[in-house]
matplotlib code that plots the C-alpha trace (Angstrom):
import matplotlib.pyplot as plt

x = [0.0, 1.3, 1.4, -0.8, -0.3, -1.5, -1.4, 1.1, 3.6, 2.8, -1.1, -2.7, -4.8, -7.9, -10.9, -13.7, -17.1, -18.5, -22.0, -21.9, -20.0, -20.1, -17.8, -17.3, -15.9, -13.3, -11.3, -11.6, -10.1, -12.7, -12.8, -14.6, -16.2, -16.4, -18.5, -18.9, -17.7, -14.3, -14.7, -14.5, -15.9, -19.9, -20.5, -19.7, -19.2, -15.7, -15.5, -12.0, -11.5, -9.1, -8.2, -5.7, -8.4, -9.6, -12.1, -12.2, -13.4, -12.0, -11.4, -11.6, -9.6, -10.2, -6.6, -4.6, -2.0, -4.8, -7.1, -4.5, -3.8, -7.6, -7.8, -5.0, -6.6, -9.8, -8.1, -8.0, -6.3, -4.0, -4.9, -2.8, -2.6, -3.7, -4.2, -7.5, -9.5, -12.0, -14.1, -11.1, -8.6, -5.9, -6.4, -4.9, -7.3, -6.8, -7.5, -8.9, -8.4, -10.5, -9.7, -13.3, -16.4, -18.8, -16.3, -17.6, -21.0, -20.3, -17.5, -19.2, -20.6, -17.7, -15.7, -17.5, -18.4, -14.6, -14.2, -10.6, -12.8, -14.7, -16.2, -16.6, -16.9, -17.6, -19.1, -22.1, -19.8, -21.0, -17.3, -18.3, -18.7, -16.1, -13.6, -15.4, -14.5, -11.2, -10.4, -11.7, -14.5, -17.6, -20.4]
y = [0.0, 3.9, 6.6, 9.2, 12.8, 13.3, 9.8, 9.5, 6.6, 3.1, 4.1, 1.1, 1.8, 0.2, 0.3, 2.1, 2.8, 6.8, 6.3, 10.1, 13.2, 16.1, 18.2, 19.8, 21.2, 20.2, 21.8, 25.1, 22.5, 21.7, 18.3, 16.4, 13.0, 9.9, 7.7, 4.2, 0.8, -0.8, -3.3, -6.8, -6.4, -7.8, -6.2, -2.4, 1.0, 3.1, 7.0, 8.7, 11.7, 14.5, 18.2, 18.7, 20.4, 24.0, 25.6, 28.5, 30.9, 32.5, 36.4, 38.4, 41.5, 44.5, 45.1, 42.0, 44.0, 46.4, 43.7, 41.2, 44.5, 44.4, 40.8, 40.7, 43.3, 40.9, 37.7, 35.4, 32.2, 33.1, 34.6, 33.8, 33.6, 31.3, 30.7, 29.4, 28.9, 31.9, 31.3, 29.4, 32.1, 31.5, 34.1, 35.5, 34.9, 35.1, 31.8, 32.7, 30.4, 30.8, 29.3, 28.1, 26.9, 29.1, 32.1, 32.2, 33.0, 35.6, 37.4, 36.9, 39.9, 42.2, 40.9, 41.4, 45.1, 45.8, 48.1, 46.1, 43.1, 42.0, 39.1, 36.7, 32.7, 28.9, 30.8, 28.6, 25.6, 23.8, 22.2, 18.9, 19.1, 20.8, 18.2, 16.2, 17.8, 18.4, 14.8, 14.0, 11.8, 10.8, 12.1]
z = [0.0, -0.8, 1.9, 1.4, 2.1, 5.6, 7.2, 9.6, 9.4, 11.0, 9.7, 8.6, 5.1, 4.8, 2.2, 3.8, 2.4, 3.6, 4.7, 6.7, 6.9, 9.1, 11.4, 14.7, 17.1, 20.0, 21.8, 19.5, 16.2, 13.8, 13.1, 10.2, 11.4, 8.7, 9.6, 7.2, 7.5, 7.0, 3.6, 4.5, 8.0, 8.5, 12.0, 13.3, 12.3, 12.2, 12.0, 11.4, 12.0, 10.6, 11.9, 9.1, 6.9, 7.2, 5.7, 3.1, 0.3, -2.7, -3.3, -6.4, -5.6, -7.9, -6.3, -5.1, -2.8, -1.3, -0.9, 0.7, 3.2, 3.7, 4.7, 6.7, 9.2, 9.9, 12.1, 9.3, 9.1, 6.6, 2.9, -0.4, -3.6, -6.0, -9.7, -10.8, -14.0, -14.7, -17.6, -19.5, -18.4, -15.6, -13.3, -9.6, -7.1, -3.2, -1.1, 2.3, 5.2, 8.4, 11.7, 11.8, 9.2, 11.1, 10.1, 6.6, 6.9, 9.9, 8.0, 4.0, 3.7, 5.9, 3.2, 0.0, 0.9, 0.9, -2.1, -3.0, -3.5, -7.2, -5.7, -3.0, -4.3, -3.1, 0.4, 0.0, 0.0, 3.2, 5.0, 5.0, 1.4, 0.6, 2.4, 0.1, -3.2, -2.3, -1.5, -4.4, -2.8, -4.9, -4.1]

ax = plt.figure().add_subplot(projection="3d")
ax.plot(x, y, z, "-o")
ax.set_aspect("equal")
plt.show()
């Protein structure tokens, strides 16, 4: 078996099928919960858990250094930038990390109405899901 990104060494890989998802959390870490069944076992559930992932939003800044400025004034987790696809163009976007999932919807809005941001994008993304997408799980 390969080591994936993430797992620590020693961890034992197993084939496990996701019947639930969700997150919270403990001791001020958010946590998302897997809940499913190891393959090959007829009795029991198993949940793993991982606090490695954090949740977060993309920024279209009208300006990129003004807007990082912005951000960096509202105790985010950390903001930088990316390159994503826009309409079949590569173009600079900022990726916002917040310490917490509830962040998003609280602080949406504060930053949207800063004039050194275009848009606001994938707020509507719940976390669970979005752990999801990024791990490249089917849905």
């Amino acid at each position: 078996m390969g080591v994936r990104e993430g797992i620590p060494n020693g961890t034992v890989a197993k084939k496990f099928v996701l019947l639930d998802i969700d997150y919270i959390t403990w001791n001020r870490v958010p946590f998302i919960r897997l809940f499913g069944k190891l393959l090959g076992e007829e009795e029991g559930h198993s949940i793993a858990w991982d606090k490695s992932f954090k949740p977060y939003i993309y920024v279209i800044p009208e300006d990129i250094k003004a807007c990082t400025q912005d951000l960096s004034e509202l105790g985010l987790h950390s903001v930088e930038k990316v390159y994503k696809k826009d309409q079949g163009k590569r173009k600079e976007v900022l990726k916002v990390t917040f310490k917490y999932p509830q962040d998003i919807p609280k602080l949406r809005d504060k930053i949207g109405n800063l004039t050194s941001v275009q848009e606001v994008r994938e707020h509507d993304i719940p976390f669970y899901r979005r752990y999801l997408i990024d791990k490249d799980y089917i849905l």
